[in-house]
C-alpha positions in Angstrom: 0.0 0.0 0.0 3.2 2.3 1.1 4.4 1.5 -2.3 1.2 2.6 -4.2 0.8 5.9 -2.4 4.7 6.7 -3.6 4.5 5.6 -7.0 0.9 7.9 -6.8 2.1 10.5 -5.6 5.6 10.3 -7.9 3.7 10.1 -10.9 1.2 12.7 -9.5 4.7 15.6 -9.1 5.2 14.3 -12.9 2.6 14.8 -14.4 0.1 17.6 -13.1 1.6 21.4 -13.9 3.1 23.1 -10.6 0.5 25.6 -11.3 -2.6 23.4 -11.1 -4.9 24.5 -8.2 -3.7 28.1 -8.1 -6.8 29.9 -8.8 -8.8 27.3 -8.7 -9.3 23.8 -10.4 -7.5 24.9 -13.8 -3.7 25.6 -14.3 -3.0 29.1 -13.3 -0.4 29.8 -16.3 -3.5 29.1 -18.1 -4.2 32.7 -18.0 -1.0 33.7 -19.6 -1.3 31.7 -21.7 -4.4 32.8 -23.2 -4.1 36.5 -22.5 -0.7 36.0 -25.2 -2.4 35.0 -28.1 -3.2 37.4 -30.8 -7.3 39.1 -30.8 -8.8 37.5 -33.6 -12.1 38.8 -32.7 -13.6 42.7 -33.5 -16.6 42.6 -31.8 -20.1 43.8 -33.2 -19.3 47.1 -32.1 -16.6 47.8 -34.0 -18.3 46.1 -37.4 -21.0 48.6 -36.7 -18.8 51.8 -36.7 -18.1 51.0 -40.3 -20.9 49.3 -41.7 -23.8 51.5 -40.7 -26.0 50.4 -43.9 -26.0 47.1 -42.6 -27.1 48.0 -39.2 -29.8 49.8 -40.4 -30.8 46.4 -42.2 -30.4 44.3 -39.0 -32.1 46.5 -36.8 -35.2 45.7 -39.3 -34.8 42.2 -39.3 -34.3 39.1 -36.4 -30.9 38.8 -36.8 -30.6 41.9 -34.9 -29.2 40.2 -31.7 -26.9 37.7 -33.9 -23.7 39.2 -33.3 -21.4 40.1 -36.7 -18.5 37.7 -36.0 -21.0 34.6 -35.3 -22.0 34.2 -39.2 -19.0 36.1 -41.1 -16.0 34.4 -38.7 -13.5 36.2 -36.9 -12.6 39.7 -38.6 -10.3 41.4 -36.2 -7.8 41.4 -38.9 -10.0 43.3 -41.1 -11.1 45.5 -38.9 -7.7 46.7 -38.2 -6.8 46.8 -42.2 -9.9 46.5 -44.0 -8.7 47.7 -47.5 -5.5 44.6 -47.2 -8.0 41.8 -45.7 -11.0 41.1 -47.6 -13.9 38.8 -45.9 -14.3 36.2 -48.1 -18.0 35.6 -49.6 -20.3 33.2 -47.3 -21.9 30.1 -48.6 -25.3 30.8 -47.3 -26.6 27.7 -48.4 -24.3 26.0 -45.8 -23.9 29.0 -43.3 -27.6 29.5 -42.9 -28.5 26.2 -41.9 -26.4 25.6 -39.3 -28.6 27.8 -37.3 -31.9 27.2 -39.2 -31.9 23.3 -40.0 -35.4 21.8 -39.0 -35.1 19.9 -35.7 -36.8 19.4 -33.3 -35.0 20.2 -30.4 -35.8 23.7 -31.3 -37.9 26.0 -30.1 -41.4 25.8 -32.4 -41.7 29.5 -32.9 -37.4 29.1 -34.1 -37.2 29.5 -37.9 -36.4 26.1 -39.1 -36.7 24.2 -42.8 -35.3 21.2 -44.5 -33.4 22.9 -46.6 -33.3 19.7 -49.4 -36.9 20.5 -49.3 -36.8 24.5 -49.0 -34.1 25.2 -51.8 -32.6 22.2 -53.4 -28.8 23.7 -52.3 -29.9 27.3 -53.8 -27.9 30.0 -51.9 -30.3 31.5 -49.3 -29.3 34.8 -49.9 -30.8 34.2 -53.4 -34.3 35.0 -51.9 -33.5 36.7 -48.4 -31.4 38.9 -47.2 -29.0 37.7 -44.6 -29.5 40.8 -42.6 -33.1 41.0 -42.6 -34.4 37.3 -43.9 -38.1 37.9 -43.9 -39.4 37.9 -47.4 -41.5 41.3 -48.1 -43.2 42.8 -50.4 -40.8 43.5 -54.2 -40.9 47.5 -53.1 -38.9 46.3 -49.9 -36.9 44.1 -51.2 -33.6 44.6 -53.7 -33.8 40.8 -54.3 -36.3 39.0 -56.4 -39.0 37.8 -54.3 -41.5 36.3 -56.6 -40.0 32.9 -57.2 -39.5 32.6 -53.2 -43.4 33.0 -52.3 -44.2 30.3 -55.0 
Protein backbone atom coordinates (compact mmCIF):
# COMPACT_ATOMS: atom_id res chain seq x y z
CA UNK A 1 0.00 0.00 0.00
CA UNK A 2 3.15 2.28 1.14
CA UNK A 3 4.44 1.50 -2.27
CA UNK A 4 1.21 2.59 -4.24
CA UNK A 5 0.76 5.91 -2.41
CA UNK A 6 4.71 6.68 -3.56
CA UNK A 7 4.48 5.56 -7.00
CA UNK A 8 0.91 7.92 -6.79
CA UNK A 9 2.06 10.52 -5.60
CA UNK A 10 5.59 10.29 -7.86
CA UNK A 11 3.71 10.11 -10.88
CA UNK A 12 1.22 12.73 -9.47
CA UNK A 13 4.66 15.60 -9.11
CA UNK A 14 5.21 14.31 -12.93
CA UNK A 15 2.56 14.79 -14.42
CA UNK A 16 0.11 17.62 -13.07
CA UNK A 17 1.63 21.36 -13.92
CA UNK A 18 3.14 23.07 -10.58
CA UNK A 19 0.47 25.62 -11.26
CA UNK A 20 -2.60 23.42 -11.14
CA UNK A 21 -4.86 24.46 -8.21
CA UNK A 22 -3.69 28.05 -8.08
CA UNK A 23 -6.79 29.87 -8.76
CA UNK A 24 -8.76 27.32 -8.69
CA UNK A 25 -9.33 23.84 -10.39
CA UNK A 26 -7.51 24.90 -13.84
CA UNK A 27 -3.68 25.63 -14.28
CA UNK A 28 -3.03 29.14 -13.28
CA UNK A 29 -0.38 29.81 -16.26
CA UNK A 30 -3.54 29.12 -18.10
CA UNK A 31 -4.18 32.67 -18.02
CA UNK A 32 -1.02 33.66 -19.59
CA UNK A 33 -1.28 31.71 -21.72
CA UNK A 34 -4.40 32.85 -23.21
CA UNK A 35 -4.07 36.55 -22.49
CA UNK A 36 -0.74 35.95 -25.16
CA UNK A 37 -2.43 35.03 -28.14
CA UNK A 38 -3.17 37.36 -30.76
CA UNK A 39 -7.26 39.11 -30.77
CA UNK A 40 -8.76 37.46 -33.63
CA UNK A 41 -12.14 38.80 -32.75
CA UNK A 42 -13.56 42.74 -33.45
CA UNK A 43 -16.57 42.59 -31.76
CA UNK A 44 -20.06 43.80 -33.22
CA UNK A 45 -19.27 47.12 -32.09
CA UNK A 46 -16.63 47.80 -34.04
CA UNK A 47 -18.33 46.10 -37.45
CA UNK A 48 -20.96 48.60 -36.69
CA UNK A 49 -18.81 51.83 -36.67
CA UNK A 50 -18.07 51.02 -40.34
CA UNK A 51 -20.89 49.31 -41.68
CA UNK A 52 -23.76 51.46 -40.70
CA UNK A 53 -26.01 50.36 -43.85
CA UNK A 54 -25.97 47.09 -42.60
CA UNK A 55 -27.14 48.04 -39.20
CA UNK A 56 -29.77 49.79 -40.36
CA UNK A 57 -30.79 46.45 -42.24
CA UNK A 58 -30.41 44.30 -38.98
CA UNK A 59 -32.10 46.53 -36.76
CA UNK A 60 -35.22 45.67 -39.29
CA UNK A 61 -34.84 42.18 -39.28
CA UNK A 62 -34.30 39.09 -36.38
CA UNK A 63 -30.89 38.78 -36.84
CA UNK A 64 -30.57 41.90 -34.88
CA UNK A 65 -29.23 40.20 -31.69
CA UNK A 66 -26.86 37.67 -33.90
CA UNK A 67 -23.70 39.22 -33.35
CA UNK A 68 -21.42 40.09 -36.65
CA UNK A 69 -18.51 37.73 -36.03
CA UNK A 70 -20.96 34.56 -35.29
CA UNK A 71 -21.96 34.16 -39.20
CA UNK A 72 -19.04 36.10 -41.11
CA UNK A 73 -16.02 34.39 -38.71
CA UNK A 74 -13.53 36.23 -36.94
CA UNK A 75 -12.60 39.71 -38.58
CA UNK A 76 -10.33 41.42 -36.18
CA UNK A 77 -7.76 41.42 -38.93
CA UNK A 78 -10.05 43.32 -41.11
CA UNK A 79 -11.10 45.47 -38.92
CA UNK A 80 -7.72 46.74 -38.19
CA UNK A 81 -6.82 46.78 -42.21
CA UNK A 82 -9.94 46.46 -44.01
CA UNK A 83 -8.72 47.68 -47.54
CA UNK A 84 -5.51 44.63 -47.20
CA UNK A 85 -7.96 41.85 -45.69
CA UNK A 86 -10.98 41.15 -47.59
CA UNK A 87 -13.88 38.76 -45.90
CA UNK A 88 -14.34 36.19 -48.14
CA UNK A 89 -18.00 35.58 -49.56
CA UNK A 90 -20.29 33.19 -47.31
CA UNK A 91 -21.88 30.14 -48.64
CA UNK A 92 -25.29 30.84 -47.31
CA UNK A 93 -26.64 27.68 -48.45
CA UNK A 94 -24.33 26.02 -45.84
CA UNK A 95 -23.88 28.96 -43.32
CA UNK A 96 -27.57 29.54 -42.85
CA UNK A 97 -28.53 26.21 -41.86
CA UNK A 98 -26.35 25.60 -39.34
CA UNK A 99 -28.57 27.77 -37.33
CA UNK A 100 -31.92 27.23 -39.22
CA UNK A 101 -31.95 23.26 -39.99
CA UNK A 102 -35.41 21.84 -39.03
CA UNK A 103 -35.07 19.87 -35.70
CA UNK A 104 -36.76 19.42 -33.28
CA UNK A 105 -34.97 20.17 -30.41
CA UNK A 106 -35.77 23.71 -31.30
CA UNK A 107 -37.94 25.98 -30.11
CA UNK A 108 -41.45 25.85 -32.35
CA UNK A 109 -41.73 29.53 -32.92
CA UNK A 110 -37.36 29.11 -34.06
CA UNK A 111 -37.23 29.52 -37.94
CA UNK A 112 -36.44 26.14 -39.06
CA UNK A 113 -36.72 24.22 -42.79
CA UNK A 114 -35.31 21.16 -44.51
CA UNK A 115 -33.36 22.92 -46.56
CA UNK A 116 -33.35 19.70 -49.42
CA UNK A 117 -36.87 20.46 -49.33
CA UNK A 118 -36.79 24.55 -49.03
CA UNK A 119 -34.14 25.15 -51.80
CA UNK A 120 -32.63 22.17 -53.43
CA UNK A 121 -28.85 23.69 -52.31
CA UNK A 122 -29.87 27.33 -53.80
CA UNK A 123 -27.89 30.03 -51.88
CA UNK A 124 -30.25 31.52 -49.31
CA UNK A 125 -29.26 34.83 -49.94
CA UNK A 126 -30.78 34.20 -53.43
CA UNK A 127 -34.31 35.03 -51.86
CA UNK A 128 -33.49 36.68 -48.36
CA UNK A 129 -31.44 38.89 -47.22
CA UNK A 130 -29.03 37.68 -44.60
CA UNK A 131 -29.45 40.85 -42.61
CA UNK A 132 -33.06 40.98 -42.57
CA UNK A 133 -34.45 37.34 -43.85
CA UNK A 134 -38.14 37.93 -43.93
CA UNK A 135 -39.44 37.93 -47.41
CA UNK A 136 -41.48 41.33 -48.12
CA UNK A 137 -43.17 42.77 -50.44
CA UNK A 138 -40.83 43.52 -54.16
CA UNK A 139 -40.90 47.52 -53.07
CA UNK A 140 -38.89 46.26 -49.88
CA UNK A 141 -36.87 44.06 -51.25
CA UNK A 142 -33.60 44.64 -53.71
CA UNK A 143 -33.77 40.76 -54.33
CA UNK A 144 -36.27 39.05 -56.40
CA UNK A 145 -39.00 37.77 -54.30
CA UNK A 146 -41.55 36.31 -56.61
CA UNK A 147 -40.04 32.90 -57.15
CA UNK A 148 -39.51 32.58 -53.18
CA UNK A 149 -43.42 32.99 -52.33
CA UNK A 150 -44.21 30.27 -55.00
Amino acid sequence: MVIALVVFVGLRAAVVPKTFGQYGHYRGAAIAEIAARPIAYAGHEVCEGCHTDVVDQKKLGRHVVVPCEACHGAQAKHADDPAAVKPPKLDTAVLCARCHEANTAKPKNFPQVVTADHSSGIACDTCHRPHRPKIEDAADNKKPTTEAKK
